[in-house]
C-alpha positions in Angstrom: 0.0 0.0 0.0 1.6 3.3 -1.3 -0.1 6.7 0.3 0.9 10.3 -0.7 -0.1 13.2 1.4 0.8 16.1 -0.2 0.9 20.1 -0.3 1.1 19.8 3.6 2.5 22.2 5.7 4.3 19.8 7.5 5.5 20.7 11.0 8.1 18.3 13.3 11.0 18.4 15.4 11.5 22.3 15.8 10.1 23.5 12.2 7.3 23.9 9.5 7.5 23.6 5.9 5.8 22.7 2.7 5.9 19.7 1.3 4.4 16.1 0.7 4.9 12.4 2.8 5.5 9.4 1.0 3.5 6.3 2.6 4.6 3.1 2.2 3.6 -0.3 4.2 3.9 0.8 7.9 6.5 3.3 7.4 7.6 6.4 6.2 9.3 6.3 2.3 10.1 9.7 1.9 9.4 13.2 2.8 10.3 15.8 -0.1 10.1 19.6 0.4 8.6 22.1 -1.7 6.2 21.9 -4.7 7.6 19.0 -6.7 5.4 16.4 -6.0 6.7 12.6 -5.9 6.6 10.2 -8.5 5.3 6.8 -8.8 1.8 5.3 -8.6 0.0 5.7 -5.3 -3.3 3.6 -4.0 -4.5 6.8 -2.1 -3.7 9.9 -2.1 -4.4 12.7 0.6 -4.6 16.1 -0.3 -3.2 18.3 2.5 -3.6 22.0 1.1 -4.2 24.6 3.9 -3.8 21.5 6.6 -1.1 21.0 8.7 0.5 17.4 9.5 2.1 16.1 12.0 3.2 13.6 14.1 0.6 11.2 15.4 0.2 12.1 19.4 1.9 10.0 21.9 -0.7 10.2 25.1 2.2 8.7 27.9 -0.7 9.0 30.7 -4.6 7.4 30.3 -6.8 5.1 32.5 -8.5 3.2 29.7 -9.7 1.4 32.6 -9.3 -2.2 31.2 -9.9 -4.9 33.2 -12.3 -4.6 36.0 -13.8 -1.1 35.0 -14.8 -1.7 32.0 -18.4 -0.3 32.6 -16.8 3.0 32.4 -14.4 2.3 29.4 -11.9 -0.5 27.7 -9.3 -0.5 25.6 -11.5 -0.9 22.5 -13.2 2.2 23.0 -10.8 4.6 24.5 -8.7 3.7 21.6 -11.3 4.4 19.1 -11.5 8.0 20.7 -7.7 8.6 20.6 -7.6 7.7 16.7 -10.3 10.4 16.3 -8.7 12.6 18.1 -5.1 12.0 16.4 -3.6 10.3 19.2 -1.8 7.5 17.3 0.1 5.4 21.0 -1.1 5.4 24.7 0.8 4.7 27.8 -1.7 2.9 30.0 -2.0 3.5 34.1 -1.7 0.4 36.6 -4.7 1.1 38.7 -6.6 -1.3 37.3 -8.3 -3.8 39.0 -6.5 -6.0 39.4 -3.7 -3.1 40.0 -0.7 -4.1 37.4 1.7 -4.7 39.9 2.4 -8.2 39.0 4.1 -9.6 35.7 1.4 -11.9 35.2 -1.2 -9.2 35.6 1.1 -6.7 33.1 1.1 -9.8 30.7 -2.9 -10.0 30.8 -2.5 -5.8 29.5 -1.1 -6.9 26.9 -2.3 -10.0 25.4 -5.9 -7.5 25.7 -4.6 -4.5 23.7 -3.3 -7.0 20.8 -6.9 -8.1 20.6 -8.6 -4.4 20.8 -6.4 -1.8 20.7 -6.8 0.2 17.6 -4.1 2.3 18.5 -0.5 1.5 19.7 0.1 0.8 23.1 2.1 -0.2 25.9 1.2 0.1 29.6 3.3 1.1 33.1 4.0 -1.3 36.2 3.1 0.1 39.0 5.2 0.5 42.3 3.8 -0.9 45.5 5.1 -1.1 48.6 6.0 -4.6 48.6 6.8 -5.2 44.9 10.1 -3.4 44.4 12.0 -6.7 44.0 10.4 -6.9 40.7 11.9 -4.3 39.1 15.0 -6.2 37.8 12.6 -8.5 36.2 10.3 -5.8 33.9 11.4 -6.4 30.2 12.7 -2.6 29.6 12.1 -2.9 25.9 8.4 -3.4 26.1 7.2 -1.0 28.8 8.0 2.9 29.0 8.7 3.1 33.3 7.5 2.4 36.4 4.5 4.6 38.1 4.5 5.7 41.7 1.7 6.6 43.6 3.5 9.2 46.1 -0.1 10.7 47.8 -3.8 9.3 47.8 -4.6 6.9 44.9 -8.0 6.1 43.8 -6.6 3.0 43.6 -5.0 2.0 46.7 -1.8 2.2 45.5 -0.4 4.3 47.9 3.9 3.9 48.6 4.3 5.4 51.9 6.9 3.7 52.8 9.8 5.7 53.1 12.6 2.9 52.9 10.2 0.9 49.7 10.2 4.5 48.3 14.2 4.7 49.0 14.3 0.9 47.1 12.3 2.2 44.4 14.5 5.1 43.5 17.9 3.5 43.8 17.2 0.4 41.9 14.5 1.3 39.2 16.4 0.4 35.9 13.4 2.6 34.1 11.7 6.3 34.2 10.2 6.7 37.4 6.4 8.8 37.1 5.3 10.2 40.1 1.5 11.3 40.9 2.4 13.8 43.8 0.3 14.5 46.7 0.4 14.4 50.4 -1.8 12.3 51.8 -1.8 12.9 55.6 -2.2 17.1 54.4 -5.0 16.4 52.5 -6.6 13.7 55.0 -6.3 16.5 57.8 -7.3 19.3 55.0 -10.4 17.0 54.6 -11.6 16.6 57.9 -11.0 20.5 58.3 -13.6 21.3 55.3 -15.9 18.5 56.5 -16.2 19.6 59.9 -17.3 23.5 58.2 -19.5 21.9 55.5 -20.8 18.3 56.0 -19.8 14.8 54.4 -19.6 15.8 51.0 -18.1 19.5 50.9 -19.2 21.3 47.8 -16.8 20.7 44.6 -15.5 23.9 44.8 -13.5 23.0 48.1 -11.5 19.9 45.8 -8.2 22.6 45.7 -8.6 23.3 49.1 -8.5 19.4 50.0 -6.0 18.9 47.6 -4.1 22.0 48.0 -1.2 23.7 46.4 0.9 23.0 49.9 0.0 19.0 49.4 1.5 18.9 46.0 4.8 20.5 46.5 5.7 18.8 49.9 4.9 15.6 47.5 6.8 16.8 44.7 10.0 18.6 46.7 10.1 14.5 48.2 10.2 13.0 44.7 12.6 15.4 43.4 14.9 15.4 46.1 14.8 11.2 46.1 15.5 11.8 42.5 18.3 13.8 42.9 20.1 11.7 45.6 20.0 8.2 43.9 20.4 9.5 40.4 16.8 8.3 39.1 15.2 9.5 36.0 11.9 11.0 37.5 8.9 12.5 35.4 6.2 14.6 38.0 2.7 13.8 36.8 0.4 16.3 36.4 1.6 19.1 37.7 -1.0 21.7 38.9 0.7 24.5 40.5 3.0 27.4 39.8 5.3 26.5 42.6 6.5 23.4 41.7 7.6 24.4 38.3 10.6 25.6 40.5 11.6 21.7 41.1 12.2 21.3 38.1 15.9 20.8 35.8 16.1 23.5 33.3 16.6 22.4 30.0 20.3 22.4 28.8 21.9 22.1 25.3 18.5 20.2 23.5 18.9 17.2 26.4 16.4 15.9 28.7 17.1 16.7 32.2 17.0 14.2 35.3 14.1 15.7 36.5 11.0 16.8 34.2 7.2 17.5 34.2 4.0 16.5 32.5 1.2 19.0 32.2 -2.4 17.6 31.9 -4.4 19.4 29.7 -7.1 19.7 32.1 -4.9 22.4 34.6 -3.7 24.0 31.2 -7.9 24.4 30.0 -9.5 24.9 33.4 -9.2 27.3 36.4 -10.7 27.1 39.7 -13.4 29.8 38.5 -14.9 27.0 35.9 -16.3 25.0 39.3 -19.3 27.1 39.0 -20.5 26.1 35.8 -18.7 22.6 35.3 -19.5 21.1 38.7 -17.5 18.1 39.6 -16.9 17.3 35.8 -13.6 19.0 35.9 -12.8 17.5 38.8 -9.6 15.5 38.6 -6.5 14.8 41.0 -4.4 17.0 41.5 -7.2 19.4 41.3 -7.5 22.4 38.7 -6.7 25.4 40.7 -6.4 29.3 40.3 -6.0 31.4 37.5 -2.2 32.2 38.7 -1.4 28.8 38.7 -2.8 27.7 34.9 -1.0 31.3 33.5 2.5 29.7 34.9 1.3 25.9 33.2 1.0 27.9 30.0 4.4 29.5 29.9 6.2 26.5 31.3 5.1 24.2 28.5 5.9 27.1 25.6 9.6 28.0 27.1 10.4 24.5 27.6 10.2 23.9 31.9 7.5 21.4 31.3 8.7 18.6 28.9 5.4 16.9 28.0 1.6 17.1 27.2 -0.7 14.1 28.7 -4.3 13.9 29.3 -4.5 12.1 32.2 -8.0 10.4 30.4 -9.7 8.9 33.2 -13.5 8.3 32.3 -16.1 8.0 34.7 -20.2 7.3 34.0 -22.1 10.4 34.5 -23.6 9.1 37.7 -20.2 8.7 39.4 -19.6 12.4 39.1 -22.6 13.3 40.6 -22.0 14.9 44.2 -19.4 16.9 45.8 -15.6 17.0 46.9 -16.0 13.9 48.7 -18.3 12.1 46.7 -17.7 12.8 43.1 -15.5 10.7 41.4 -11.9 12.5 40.0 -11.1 12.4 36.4 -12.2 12.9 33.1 -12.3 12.0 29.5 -10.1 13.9 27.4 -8.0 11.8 24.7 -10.4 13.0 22.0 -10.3 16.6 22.6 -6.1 16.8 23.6 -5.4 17.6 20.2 -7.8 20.3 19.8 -7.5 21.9 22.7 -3.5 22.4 22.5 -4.6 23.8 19.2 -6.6 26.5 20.7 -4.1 27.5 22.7 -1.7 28.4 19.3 -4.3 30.6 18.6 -4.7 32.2 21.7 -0.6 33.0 21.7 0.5 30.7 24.5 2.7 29.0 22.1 3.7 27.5 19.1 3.0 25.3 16.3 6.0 23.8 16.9 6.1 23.5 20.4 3.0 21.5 20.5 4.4 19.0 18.4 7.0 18.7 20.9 5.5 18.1 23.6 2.9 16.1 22.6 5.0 13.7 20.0 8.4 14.3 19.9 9.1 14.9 24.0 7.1 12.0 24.9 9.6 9.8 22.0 12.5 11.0 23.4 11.5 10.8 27.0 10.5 7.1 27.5 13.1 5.6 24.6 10.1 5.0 21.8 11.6 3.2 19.2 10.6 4.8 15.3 7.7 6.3 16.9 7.2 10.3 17.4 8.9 11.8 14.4 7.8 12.7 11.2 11.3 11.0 9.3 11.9 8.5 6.9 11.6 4.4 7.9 9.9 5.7 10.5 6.4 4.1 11.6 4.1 5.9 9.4 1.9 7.5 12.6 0.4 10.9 10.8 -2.1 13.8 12.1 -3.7 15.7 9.6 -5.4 19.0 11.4 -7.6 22.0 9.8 -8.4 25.1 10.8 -10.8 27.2 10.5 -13.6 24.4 10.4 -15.4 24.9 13.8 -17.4 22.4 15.0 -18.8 21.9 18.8 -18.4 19.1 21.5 -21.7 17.6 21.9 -22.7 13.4 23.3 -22.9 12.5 19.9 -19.1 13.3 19.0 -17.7 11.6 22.1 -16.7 8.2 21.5 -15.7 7.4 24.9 -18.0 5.2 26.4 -18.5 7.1 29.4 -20.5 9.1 26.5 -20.1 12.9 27.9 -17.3 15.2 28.2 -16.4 18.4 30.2 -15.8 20.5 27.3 -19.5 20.1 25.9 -20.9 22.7 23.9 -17.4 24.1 23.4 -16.5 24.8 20.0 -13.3 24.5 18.1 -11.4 26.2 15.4 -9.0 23.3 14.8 -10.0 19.5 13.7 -8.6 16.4 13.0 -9.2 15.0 9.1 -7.3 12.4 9.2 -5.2 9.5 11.4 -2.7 7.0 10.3 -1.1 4.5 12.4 1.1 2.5 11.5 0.6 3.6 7.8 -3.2 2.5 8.1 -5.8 5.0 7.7 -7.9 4.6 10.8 -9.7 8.2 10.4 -10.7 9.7 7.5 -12.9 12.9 7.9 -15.4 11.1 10.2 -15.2 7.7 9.0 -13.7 5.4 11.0 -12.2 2.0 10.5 -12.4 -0.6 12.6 -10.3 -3.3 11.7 -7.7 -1.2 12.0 -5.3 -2.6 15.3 -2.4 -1.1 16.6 1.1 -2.7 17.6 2.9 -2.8 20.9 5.9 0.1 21.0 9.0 -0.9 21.6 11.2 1.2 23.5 15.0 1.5 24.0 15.1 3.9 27.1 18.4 6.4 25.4 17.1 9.9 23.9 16.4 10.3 20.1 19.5 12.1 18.3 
């Protein structure tokens, strides 16, 4: 199968320019630059005026939920929703249930995904406080790190245990990414609000409970653990302006020791939208003020925040019903990543460019993906092509998800996604999907991309 997108502006690893992609198989044949169009015969050909393409998204943080929640979501669907929403590979949480914090159990992840995933795919182990011993035993080439639970998981993951947390960071052989919060501060910030407001404390209190304070004691303890043992750490999430200071500055075009995910929820939301979302946007950490989102935005467009994740965590619409207490946290957002980023090009946080970075390239380089992440030649041919100028508007009937709702309802767009390859396959083609599409497991070799 020979596919030629052409008269793209075609944007990847630091620059934009005009030009036309070469399909071929799985891979990427060639990429030529300016007008003259390629020769040969091609089976389908893609026309790209006035679009931009790019490298398919690597999400490196989703709860597809899959096994044991799979009334919320499963692999099959969540994957669905990435491809429409250009995200071509997903890293996959461990608090499952069961929790992947066995080899047998990580195993089970996969053998599932090569059945439904229409996306690529690989999935994290996740750090107990008994499990370390394991560690020498994960198969680095398949897996992109090890996830650690520092502060109150949903899923009773919790490492509290300062000597399995010492074990963890001196003997890891992969990334290390941290979900950072304090749990005894926001236990104690808890009781405080119930004791003022009742069992289930109106949503608005969530960044309260799960306050600015709990997130950098969390974060300073991962960073320093980090520093001392010489482990390659990756904060989750971060929510707040203050720990952007924890942070290694980027030197000479290499990834520091220490780096930091933004979710695109804190870099969409602030603490003001509680009023008309409810407990839709809420999500751990919590979205908090409008200080803290303006530092997000210009740490991921001068370079202090490394990557771009979702943190896609779906929920029915009847577990989100309630307060700060009751409400479930998370929300579906792999479909709408893309778009949103986009948004924020035209607003003038940042750039074209930088979006690719942090949403493709970063994430590649990061975690060690193997041909993945780049738009270059015998590459795997994983290809976003975007419009703008084409609004449309979030309503139940776009979201794929199976949770069937999203927080970003009757929001409309400027940006959209035409088209998805993976793996040189054209899963979505201007609101046509195909199905029999599957993706592959990534491969990773854990050194940075020249």
């Amino acid at each position: 199968m020979r596919t030629l997108i052409h008269h793209a502006t075609i944007v990847d690893d630091g620059e934009s320019f005009e030009g036309h992609i070469v399909v071929e198989g799985d891979s990427v044949k060639e990429i030529c630059r300016g007008d003259a169009m390629p020769l040969g015969d091609f089976d389908e050909c893609v026309d790209a005026t006035g679009c931009v393409v790019m490298p398919g998204v690597i999400d490196s943080h989703v709860h597809f939920r899959e096994p044991g929640l799979t009334h919320k979501a499963d692999i099959g669907t969540e994957s669905r929703a990435a491809a429409y929403g250009g995200v071509t590979t997903f890293f996959d949480m461990p608090n499952t249930v069961p929790q992947t914090v066995t080899l047998e159990d990580l195993e089970d992840k996969f053998a599932r995904a090569r059945v439904s995933s229409h996306v690529n795919y690989s999935f994290f182990f996740g750090a107990t406080n008994d499990n370390v011993g394991l560690l020498g035993r994960l198969e680095g080439h398949r897996i992109p790190g090890v996830k650690v639970f520092m502060g109150a998981s949903t899923g009773n993951m919790l490492v509290d245990c300062e000597e399995s947390l010492r074990r963890l960071f001196q003997t890891s052989p992969l990334p290390i990414v941290a979900h950072c919060e304090d749990s005894r501060m926001i236990s104690q910030r808890m009781a405080e609000v119930k004791a003022r407001y009742g069992d289930d404390p109106p949503v608005a209190m969530h960044p309260v409970v799960r306050s600015a304070e709990a997130c950098y004691a969390s974060s300073s303890l991962a960073v320093a653990l980090a520093r001392e043992y010489g482990a390659r750490l990756h904060v989750a999430h971060i929510s707040t302006a203050r720990e952007l200071s924890l942070l290694d500055e980027p030197a000479g075009g290499a990834l520091p020791l220490v780096t930091g995910e933004a979710a695109v929820a804190h870099l969409m939301f602030t603490d003001a939208d509680y009023a008309t979302h409810g407990a839709l946007i809420k999500c751990n950490p919590a979205v908090k003020g409008e200080a803290d989102r303006a530092a997000l935005r210009r740490a991921v467009a001068d370079g202090r925040l490394t990557t771009v994740a979702t943190d896609h965590a779906p929920h029915l619409l009847s577990e989100k019903q309630g307060g700060c207490a009751k409400a479930a946290s998370g929300m579906p957002m792999v479909q709408f990543s893309l778009p949103c980023m986009l948004e924020l090009v035209d607003e003038g946080c940042l750039s074209l460019e930088r979006v690719v970075s942090l949403m493709c390239n970063n994430p590649a380089r990061l975690f060690g993906v193997c041909r993945r992440g780049f738009l270059r030649e015998g590459y795997k041919a994983d290809i976003v092509v975007v419009r703008r100028d084409t609004p449309w508007t979030v309503d139940s009937e776009v979201v794929q998800s199976r949770c069937g709702w999203s927080p970003l309802q009757g929001h409309t767009f400027r940006w959209r996604v035409e088209h998805t390859f993976c793996n040189g396959r054209h899963i979505y083609a201007q609101g046509a999907f195909d199905d029999s599409v599957r993706g592959e497991e990534v491969v990773f070799c854990h050194s940075p991309h020249a």
